[in-house]
C-alpha positions as CSV (number, residue, x, y, z in Angstrom):
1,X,110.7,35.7,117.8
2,X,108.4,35.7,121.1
3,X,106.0,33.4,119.1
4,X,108.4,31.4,117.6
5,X,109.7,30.3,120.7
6,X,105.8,30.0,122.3
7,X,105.0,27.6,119.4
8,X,108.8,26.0,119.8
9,X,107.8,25.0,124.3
10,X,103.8,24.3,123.1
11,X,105.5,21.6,120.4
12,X,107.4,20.5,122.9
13,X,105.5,20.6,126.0
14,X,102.5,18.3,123.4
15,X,105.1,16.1,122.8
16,X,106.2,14.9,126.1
17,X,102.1,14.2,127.1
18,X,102.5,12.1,124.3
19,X,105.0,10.3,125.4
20,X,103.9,9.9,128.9
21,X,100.1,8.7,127.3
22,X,102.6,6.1,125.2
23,X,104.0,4.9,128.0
24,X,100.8,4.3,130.2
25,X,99.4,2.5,127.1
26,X,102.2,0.4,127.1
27,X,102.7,-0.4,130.6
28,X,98.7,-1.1,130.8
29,X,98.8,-3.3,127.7
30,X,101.6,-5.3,129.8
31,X,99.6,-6.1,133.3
32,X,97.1,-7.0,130.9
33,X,98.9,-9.6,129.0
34,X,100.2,-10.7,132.2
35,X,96.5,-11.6,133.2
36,X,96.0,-13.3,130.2
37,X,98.7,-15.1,130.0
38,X,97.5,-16.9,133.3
39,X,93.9,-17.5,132.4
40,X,94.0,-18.0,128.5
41,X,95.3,-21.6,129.4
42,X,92.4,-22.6,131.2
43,X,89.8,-21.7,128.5
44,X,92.4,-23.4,125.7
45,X,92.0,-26.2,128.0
46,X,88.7,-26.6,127.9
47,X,88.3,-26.0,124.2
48,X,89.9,-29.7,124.3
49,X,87.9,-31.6,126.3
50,X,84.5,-29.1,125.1
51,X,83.0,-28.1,121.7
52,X,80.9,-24.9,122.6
53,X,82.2,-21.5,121.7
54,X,82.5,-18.8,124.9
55,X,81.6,-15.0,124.6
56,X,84.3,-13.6,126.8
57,X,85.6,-10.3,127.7
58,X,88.1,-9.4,130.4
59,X,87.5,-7.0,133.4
60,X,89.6,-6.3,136.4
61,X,92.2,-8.8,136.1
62,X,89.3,-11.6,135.5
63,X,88.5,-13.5,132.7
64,X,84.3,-13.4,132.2
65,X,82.6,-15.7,129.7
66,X,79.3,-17.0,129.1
67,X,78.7,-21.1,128.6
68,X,75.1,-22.2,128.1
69,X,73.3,-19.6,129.6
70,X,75.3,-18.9,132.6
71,X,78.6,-16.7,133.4
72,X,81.6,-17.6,135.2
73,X,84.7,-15.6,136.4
74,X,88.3,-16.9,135.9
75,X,91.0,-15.6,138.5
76,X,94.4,-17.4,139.2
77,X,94.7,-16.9,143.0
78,X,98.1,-16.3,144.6
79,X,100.3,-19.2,145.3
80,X,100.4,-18.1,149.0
81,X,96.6,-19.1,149.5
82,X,96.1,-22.8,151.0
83,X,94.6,-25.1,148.6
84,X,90.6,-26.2,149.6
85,X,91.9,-29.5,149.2
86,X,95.2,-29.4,151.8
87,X,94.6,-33.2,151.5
88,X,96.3,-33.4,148.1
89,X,100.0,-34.8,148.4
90,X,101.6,-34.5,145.2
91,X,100.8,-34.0,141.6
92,X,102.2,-35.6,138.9
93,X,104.8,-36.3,141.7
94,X,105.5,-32.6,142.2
95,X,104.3,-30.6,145.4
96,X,100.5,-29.1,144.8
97,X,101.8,-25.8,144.2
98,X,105.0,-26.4,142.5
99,X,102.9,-28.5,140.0
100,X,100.2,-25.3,140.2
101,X,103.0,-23.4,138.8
102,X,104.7,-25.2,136.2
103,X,101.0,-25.9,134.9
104,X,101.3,-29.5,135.4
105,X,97.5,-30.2,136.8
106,X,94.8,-30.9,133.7
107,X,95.2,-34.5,133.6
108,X,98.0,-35.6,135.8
109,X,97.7,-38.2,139.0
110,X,97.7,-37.1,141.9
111,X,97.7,-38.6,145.9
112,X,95.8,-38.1,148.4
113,X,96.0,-39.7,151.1
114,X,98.4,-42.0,150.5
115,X,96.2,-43.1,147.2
116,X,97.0,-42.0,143.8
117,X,94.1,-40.9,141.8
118,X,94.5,-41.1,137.6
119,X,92.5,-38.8,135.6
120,X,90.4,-39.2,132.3
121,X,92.5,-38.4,129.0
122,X,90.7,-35.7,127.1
123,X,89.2,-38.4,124.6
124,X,87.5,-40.3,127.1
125,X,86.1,-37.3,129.3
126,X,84.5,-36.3,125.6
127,X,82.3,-39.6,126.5
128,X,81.8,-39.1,130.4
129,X,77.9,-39.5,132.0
130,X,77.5,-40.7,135.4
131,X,74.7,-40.9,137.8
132,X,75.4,-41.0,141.7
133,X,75.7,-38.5,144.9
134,X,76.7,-35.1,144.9
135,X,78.0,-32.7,147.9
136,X,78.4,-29.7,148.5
137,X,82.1,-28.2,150.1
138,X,83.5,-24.7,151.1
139,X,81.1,-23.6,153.3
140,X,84.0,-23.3,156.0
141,X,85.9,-20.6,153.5
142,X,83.5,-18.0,154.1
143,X,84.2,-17.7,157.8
144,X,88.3,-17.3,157.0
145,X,90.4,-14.4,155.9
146,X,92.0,-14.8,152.8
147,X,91.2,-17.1,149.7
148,X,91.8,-20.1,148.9
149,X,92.8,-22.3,145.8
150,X,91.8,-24.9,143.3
151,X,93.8,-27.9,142.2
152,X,94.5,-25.7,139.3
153,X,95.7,-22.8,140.9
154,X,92.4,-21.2,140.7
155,X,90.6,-18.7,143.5
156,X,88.0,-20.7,145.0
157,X,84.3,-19.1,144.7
158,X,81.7,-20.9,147.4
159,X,79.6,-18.7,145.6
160,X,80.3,-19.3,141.9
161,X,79.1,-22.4,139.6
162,X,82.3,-24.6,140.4
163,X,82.6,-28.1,141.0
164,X,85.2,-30.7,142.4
165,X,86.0,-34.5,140.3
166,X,88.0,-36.8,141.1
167,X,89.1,-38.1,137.5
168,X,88.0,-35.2,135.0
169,X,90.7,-32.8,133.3
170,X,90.7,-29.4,135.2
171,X,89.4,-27.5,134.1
172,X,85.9,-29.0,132.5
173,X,82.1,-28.3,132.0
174,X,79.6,-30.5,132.9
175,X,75.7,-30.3,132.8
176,X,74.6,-31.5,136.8
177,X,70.8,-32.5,136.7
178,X,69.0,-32.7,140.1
179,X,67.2,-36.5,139.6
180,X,65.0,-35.6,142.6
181,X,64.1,-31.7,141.3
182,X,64.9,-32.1,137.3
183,X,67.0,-28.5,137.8
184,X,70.1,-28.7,135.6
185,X,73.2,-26.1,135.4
186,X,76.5,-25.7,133.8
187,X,79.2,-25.6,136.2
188,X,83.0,-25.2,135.7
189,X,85.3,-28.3,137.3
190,X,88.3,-26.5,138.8
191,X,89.1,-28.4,141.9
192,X,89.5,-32.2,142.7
193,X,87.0,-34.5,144.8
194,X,85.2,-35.3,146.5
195,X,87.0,-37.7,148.6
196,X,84.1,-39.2,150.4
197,X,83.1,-43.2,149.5
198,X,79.8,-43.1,147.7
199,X,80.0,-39.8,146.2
200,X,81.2,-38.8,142.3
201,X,81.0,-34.8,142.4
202,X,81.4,-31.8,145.2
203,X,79.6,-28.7,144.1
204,X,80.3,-24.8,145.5
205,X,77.8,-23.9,147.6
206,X,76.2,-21.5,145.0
207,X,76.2,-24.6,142.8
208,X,74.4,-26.2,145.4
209,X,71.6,-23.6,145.6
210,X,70.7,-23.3,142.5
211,X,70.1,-26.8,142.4
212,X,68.3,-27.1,145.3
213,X,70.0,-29.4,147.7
214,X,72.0,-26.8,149.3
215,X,69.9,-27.5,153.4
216,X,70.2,-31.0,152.4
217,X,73.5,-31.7,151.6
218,X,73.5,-34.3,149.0
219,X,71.4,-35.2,146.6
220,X,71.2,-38.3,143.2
221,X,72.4,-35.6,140.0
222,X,73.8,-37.0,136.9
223,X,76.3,-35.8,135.4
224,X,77.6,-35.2,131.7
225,X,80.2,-33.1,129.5
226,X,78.7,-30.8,128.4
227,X,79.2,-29.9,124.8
228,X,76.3,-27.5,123.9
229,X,76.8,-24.1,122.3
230,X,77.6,-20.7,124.5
């Protein structure tokens, strides 16, 4: 009878870690999802305007994938951080954020400055190639607490391969070429601008490094979708 009952609480006692595993599983699977949910639009986006495939794989709330040789980190950044470009009025004649949220950035016009800014469709970004000054911006978010945003609700890397555009859908890839260097990189666009006469593209700082114009500021780059293979 003793053993009977032993075997009756070990039964039991192995079916309520089961449970509690189950439940873990589940709950885990669910802040997982919630990730997802977030960044999975961004890649599907650029699957529309791109052709390459991207390895990806997700780790700590980010989404990491390979395009062309270089990797880049996807994170949605909280709606309470101020966007890098506080400049924007409205889009698609919502508020920044409230647009942000209801996921109304890719293509939609925007204002700044009292100016409203139309972006490319998706068929004509597929054709895009332009030659003229790029800049470098967010050197001034490494000295503040906090992050900040993208136009499309992104977390701002200065460090990462990002870009800003005035007209492309959010988010993109483009090829940058250094005229004056020949150096060429993938970067992700994520952000708008640059808002600055004379110039077609803003690049993160890290951007900027890599391509060598980072002390100088500026530099003559071309730019093109790019539509190579991951």
């Amino acid at each position: 009878m003793s053993t009977d009952l032993t075997m009756l609480r070990y039964i039991k006692i192995k079916q309520s870690i089961y449970l509690l595993i189950l439940c873990l599983i589940l709950l885990s699977c669910q802040v997982v999802r919630t990730t997802y949910d977030v960044t999975e639009e961004t890649v599907k986006a650029t699957y529309n305007v791109t052709k390459f495939t991207a390895k990806s794989a997700y780790s700590a709330g980010k989404l990491i994938y390979h395009v062309g040789g270089f990797t880049f980190k996807v994170v949605a950044a909280p709606l309470s951080w101020p966007l890098t470009r506080q400049e924007i009025e409205t889009i698609d004649g919502l508020s920044p954020k409230e647009a942000i949220r209801q996921g109304k950035v890719k293509k939609s016009p925007y204002v700044v400055r009292g100016k409203r800014y139309v972006p490319m469709s998706v068929e004509q970004a597929r054709n895009y190639r332009e030659t003229g000054i790029a800049s470098w911006y967010g050197y001034e978010t490494y000295r503040q607490k906090g992050g900040h945003m993208t136009a499309n609700g992104e977390a701002f890397d200065p460090s990462g391969l990002n870009a800003a555009h005035k007209y492309l859908p959010l988010p993109s890839f483009v090829k940058v070429t250094n005229l004056e260097n020949r150096r060429s990189i993938i970067l992700r666009v994520n952000d708008r601008g640059p808002f600055v006469e004379g110039r077609i593209i803003d690049l993160s700082a890290g951007a900027a490094r890599k391509l060598g114009f980072y002390d100088k500021g500026t530099a003559q780059v071309r730019v093109e979708i790019y539509e190579g293979k991951g």
